[in-house]
C-alpha positions in Angstrom: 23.4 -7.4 -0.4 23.1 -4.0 -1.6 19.9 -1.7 -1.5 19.7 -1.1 -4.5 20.0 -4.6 -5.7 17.2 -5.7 -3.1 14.7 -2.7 -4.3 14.1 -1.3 -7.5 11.1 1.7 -7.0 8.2 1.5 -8.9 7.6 3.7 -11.4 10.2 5.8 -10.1 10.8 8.9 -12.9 7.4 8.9 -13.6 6.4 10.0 -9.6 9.7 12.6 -9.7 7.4 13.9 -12.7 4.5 14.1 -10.8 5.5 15.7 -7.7 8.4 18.2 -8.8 6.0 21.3 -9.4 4.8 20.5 -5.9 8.1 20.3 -4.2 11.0 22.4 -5.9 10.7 25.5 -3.6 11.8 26.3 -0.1 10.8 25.1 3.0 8.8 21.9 0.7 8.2 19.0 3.0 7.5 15.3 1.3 5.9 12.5 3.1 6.6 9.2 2.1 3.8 7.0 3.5 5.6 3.7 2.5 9.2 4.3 3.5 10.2 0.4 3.1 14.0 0.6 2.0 14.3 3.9 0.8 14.4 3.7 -2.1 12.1 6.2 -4.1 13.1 8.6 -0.8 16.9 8.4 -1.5 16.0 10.0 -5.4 13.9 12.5 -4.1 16.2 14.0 -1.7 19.0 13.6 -4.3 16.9 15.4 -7.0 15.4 17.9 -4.5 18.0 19.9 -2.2 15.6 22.1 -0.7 13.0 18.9 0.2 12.6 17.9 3.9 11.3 14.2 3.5 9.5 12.7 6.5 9.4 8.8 6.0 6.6 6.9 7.5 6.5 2.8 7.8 5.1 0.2 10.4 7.8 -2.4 9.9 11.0 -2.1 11.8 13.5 -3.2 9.7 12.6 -1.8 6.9 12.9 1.6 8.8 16.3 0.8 10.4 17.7 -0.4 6.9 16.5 2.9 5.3 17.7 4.7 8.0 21.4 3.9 7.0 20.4 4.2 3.3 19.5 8.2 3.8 22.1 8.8 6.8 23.4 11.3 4.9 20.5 13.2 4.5 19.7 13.3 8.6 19.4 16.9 8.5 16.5 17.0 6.0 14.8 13.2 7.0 12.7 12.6 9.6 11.4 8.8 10.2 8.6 7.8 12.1 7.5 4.1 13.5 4.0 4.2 12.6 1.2 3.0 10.2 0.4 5.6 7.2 -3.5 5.6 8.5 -1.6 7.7 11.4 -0.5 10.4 9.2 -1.8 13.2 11.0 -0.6 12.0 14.2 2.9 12.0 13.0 2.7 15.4 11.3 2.1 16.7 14.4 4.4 14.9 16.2 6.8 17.4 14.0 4.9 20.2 14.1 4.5 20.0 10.5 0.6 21.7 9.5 0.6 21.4 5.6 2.4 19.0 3.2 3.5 19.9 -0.4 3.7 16.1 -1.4 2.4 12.7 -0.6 3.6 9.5 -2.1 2.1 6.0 -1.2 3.6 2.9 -2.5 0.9 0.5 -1.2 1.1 -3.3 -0.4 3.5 -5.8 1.2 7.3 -4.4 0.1 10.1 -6.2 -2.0 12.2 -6.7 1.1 8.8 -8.4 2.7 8.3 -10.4 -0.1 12.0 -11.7 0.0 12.2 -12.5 3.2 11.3 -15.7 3.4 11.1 -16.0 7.1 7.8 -13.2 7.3 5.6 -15.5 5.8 4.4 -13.5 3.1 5.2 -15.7 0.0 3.4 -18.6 -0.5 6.3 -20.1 -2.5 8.9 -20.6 0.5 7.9 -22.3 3.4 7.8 -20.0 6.7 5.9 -19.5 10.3 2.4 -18.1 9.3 3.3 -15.0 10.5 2.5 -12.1 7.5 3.2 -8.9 9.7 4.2 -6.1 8.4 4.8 -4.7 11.9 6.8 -7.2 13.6 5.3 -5.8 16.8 1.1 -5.8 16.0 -0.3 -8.9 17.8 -2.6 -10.5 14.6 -0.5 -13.1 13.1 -1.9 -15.2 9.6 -2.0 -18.7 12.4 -4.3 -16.6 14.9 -6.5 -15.8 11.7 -6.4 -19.8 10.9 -6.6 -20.6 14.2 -9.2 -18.5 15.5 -11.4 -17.1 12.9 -15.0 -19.0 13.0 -15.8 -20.6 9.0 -17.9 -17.4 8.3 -15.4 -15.3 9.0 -12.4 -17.3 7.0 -15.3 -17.8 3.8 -15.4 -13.6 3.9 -12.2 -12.5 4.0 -11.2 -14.6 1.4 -14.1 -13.7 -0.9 -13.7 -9.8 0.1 -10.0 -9.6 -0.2 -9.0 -12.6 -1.8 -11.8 -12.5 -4.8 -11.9 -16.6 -4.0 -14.7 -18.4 -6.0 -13.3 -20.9 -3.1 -13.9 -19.4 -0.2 -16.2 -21.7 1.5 -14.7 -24.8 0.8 -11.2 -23.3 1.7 -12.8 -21.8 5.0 -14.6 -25.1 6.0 -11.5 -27.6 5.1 -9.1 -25.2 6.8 -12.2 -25.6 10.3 -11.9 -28.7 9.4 -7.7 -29.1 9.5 -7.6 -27.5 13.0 -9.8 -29.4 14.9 -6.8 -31.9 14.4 -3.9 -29.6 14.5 -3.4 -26.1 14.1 -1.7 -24.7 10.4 1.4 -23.0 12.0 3.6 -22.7 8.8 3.1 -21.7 4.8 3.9 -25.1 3.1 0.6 -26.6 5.8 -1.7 -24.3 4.3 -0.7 -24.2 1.1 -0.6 -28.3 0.8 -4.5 -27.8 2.3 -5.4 -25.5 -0.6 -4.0 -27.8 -3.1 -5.7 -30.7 -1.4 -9.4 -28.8 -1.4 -8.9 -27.4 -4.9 -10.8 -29.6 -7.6 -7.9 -30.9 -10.4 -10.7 -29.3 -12.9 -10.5 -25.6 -11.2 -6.6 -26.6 -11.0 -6.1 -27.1 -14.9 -8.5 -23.8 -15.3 -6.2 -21.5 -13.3 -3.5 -19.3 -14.7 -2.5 -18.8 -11.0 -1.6 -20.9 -7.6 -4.6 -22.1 -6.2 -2.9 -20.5 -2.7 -2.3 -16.6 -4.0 -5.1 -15.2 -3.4 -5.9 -16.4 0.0 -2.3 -15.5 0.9 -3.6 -12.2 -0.5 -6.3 -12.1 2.0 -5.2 -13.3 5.1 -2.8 -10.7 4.5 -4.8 -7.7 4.1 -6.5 -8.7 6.8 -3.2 -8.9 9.5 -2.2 -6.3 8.4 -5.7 -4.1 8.4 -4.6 -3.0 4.9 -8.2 -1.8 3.3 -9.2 0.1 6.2 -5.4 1.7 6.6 -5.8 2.6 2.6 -9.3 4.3 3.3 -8.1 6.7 6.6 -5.1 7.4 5.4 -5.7 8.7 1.6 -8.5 11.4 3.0 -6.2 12.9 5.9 -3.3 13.0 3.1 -5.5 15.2 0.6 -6.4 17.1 3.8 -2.7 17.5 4.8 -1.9 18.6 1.2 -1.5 22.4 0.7 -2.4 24.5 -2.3 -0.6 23.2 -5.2 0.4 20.4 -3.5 0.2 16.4 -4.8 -0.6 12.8 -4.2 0.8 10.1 -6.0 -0.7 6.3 -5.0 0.6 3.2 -6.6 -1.9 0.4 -5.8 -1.0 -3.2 -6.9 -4.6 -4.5 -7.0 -7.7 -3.6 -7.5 -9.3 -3.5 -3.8 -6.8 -0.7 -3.2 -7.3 1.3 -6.4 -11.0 1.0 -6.3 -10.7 3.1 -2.6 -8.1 5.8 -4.6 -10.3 6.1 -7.0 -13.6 6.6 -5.4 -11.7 9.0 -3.0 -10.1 11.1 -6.3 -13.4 11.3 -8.0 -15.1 12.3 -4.7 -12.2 15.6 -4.2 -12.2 16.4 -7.9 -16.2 16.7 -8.9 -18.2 19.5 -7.7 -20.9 19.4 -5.3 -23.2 21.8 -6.8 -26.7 20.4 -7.2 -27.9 20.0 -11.2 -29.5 22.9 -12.8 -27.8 25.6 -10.7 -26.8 27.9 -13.4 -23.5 28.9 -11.8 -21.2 27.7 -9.6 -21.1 29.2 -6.3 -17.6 28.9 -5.1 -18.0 26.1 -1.8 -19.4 23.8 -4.4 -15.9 23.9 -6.8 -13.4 20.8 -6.3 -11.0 21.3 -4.6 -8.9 18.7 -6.6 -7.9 18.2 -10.1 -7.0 14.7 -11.3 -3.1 15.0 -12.7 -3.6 11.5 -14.7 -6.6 10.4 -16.4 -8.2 6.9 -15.0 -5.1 5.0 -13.8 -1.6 4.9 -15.6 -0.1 1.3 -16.4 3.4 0.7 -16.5 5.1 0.5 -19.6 6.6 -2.8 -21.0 9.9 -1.7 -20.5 9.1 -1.0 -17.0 7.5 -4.2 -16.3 10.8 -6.1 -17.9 13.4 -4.1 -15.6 11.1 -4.5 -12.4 8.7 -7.6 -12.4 7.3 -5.4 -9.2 5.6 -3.2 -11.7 3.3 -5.7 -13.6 0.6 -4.8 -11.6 0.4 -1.2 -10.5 -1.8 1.3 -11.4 -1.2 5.2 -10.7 -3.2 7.8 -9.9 -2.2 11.1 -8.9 -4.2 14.3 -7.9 -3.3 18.1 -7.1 -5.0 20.7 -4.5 -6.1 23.5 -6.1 -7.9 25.3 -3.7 -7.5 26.4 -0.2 -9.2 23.7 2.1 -12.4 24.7 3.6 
C-alpha cells in the first residue's frame, strides 16, 4: 500500500501556513517531533528548498518507512530513534543550538492505529501490547497484569475520564487471579461484561475506548512526554521562530495550553506602572484558543475530528 494512501496529515495547509514565516530563509532547520510516516515532513521539504528537517519518532517502523518516503531528500533530513521528550538531546546530537520551527502531531499514529497486530485498537483483536516503541519494556498485559486495583482505578479515571474506573479496575483484579488478559478481544469482552446494560444504552461510545485510551497513555508515558517536551521546544525555538501542536484530546491540549498561556502573559506584578523589559512574554499566541478542523477537513480525514491547534511564535531573545 502506498504512503500516501495509509496517511493523510492532519491539518496539513493550515500548519505550512503557520510555520512559513518561520522557515523560508537560509540555513532554517524544522523539527518534526512526530515523524510517523512522513507525511506532513515530505510537504515541508517539497514546499521549503532551503529547510533542513530533522525528524524525531520512538517507533521503529514508522521511522524506517519514512526513511524511504524522504530518501530523496537525505541531504537536508536527519532522523533520530528517540522519544520527542528527548528533544534537546537529539539537537545536540547534531550540533544544532536553535530551531526556527517545531511541529508536534501528538497521539498514537494512523499507521499504529491500522496495524492491527500493535494492539492499539480495541476493534481488532491483537496481543495487549500498545507500544509505540517496539523496544520500551511496559506492555498494556504488564499494566493488567501487574498494576495493584488502585493503581488500574487511577489511570483510567486520570487518562481515560472513566466514570468506571473502579469497577473496571476491581473486575479486571478480579479476572487475573484466574488467568491473565493477554489479548484485546479478553479485555474488551471483560469491559462489556462489567458495564451495566443501563450505562451501555447511555453511551454514544464503546464501553472499551476510553480505557484503551488510558492504558495507552500510560505504556507509552504520553502526558509526562507532552509536558517535557513542549517547554524544551519553546526553549529550542529562536527569535521568530514557531510551534505548531495538534493534540487529539483534551489531556494533551490542556498541557499546550497551560504551557502557551504561561510563555505568552507577562510576569510583571499588578500595579507596576510600566513594564520593565524581563517581565515582557517572550511568546505571542499565533491562533486564538484552539483552532477546530473544518467540516471539509474532517470529511476527507476522519483523523481530524478531534484535533485542536495551537500554535505560538518567539518574539524575544530567550533569557
Amino acid at each position: 500500500m502506498a504512503h500516501d494512501q495509509i496517511h493523510i496529515p492532519v491539518l496539513l495547509e493550515r500548519c505550512i501556513e503557520l510555520l512559513a514565516p518561520a522557515l523560508d530563509h537560509d540555513g532554517a532547520v524544522l523539527v518534526d517531533a512526530t515523524l510517523g510516516l512522513g507525511g506532513h515532513a515530505e510537504a515541508f521539504l517539497e514546499r521549503f528548498p532551503k529547510l533542513h528537517l530533522v525528524g524525531l519518532d520512538r517507533d521503529t517502523e514508522a521511522q524506517r518507512l519514512a526513511g524511504e518516503r524522504l530518501a530523496r531528500f537525505s541531504d537536508r533530513l536527519d532522523l533520530v530513534h528517540t522519544e520527542y521528550h528527548h528533544l534537546r538531546d537529539a539537537l545536540d546530537s547534531l550540533g544544532i543550538e536553535k530551531v526556527s520551527g517545531f511541529l508536534f502531531d501528538l497521539g498514537v499514529s494512523s499507521m499504529q492505529l491500522d496495524r492491527a497486530e500493535r494492539g492499539f485498537a480495541y476493534s481488532q483483536d491483537a496481543p495487549l501490547d500498545m507500544r509505540m516503541d517496539s523496544t520500551a519494556e511496559l506492555t498494556a498485559a504488564k499494566v493488567l497484569a501487574e498494576y495493584d486495583e488502585g493503581a488500574l482505578r487511577r489511570i483510567f479515571q486520570q487518562y481515560g475520564e472513566e466514570k468506571l474506573a473502579s469497577r473496571y479496575a476491581r473486575r479486571i483484579v478480579e479476572r487475573r487471579q484466574e488467568s491473565p488478559l493477554t489479548t484485546s478481544a479478553e479485555l474488551v469482552q471483560l469491559l462489556i461484561d462489567a458495564t451495566p446494560a443501563a450505562v451501555q444504552r447511555e453511551r454514544s461510545g464503546h464501553p472499551a475506548k476510553r480505557v484503551f485510551q488510558a492504558l495507552r497513555i500510560e505504556v507509552n508515558g504520553e502526558l509526562d512526554g507532552v509536558e517535557q517536551a513542549i517547554p524544551a521546544g519553546l526553549d529550542a525555538l529562536e527569535p521568530g521562530g514557531r510551534m505548531v501542536v495538534l493534540a487529539y484530546h483534551s489531556l494533551e491540549d490542556r498541557i499546550v495550553k497551560r504551557e502557551f498561556t504561561a510563555r505568552t502573559t507577562s510576569t510583571a506584578p499588578r500595579g507596576l506602572p510600566v513594564e520593565l523589559p524581563e517581565h515582557r512574554p517572550q511568546f505571542r499566541l499565533l491562533v486564538r484558543g484552539a483552532e477546530l478542523a473544518s467540516d471539509d477537513e474532517k470529511d476527507i480525514n476522519p483523523r481530524a475530528a478531534s484535533v485542536r491547534l495551537r500554535a505560538a511564535e518567539r518574539i524575544t531573545e530567550s533569557a
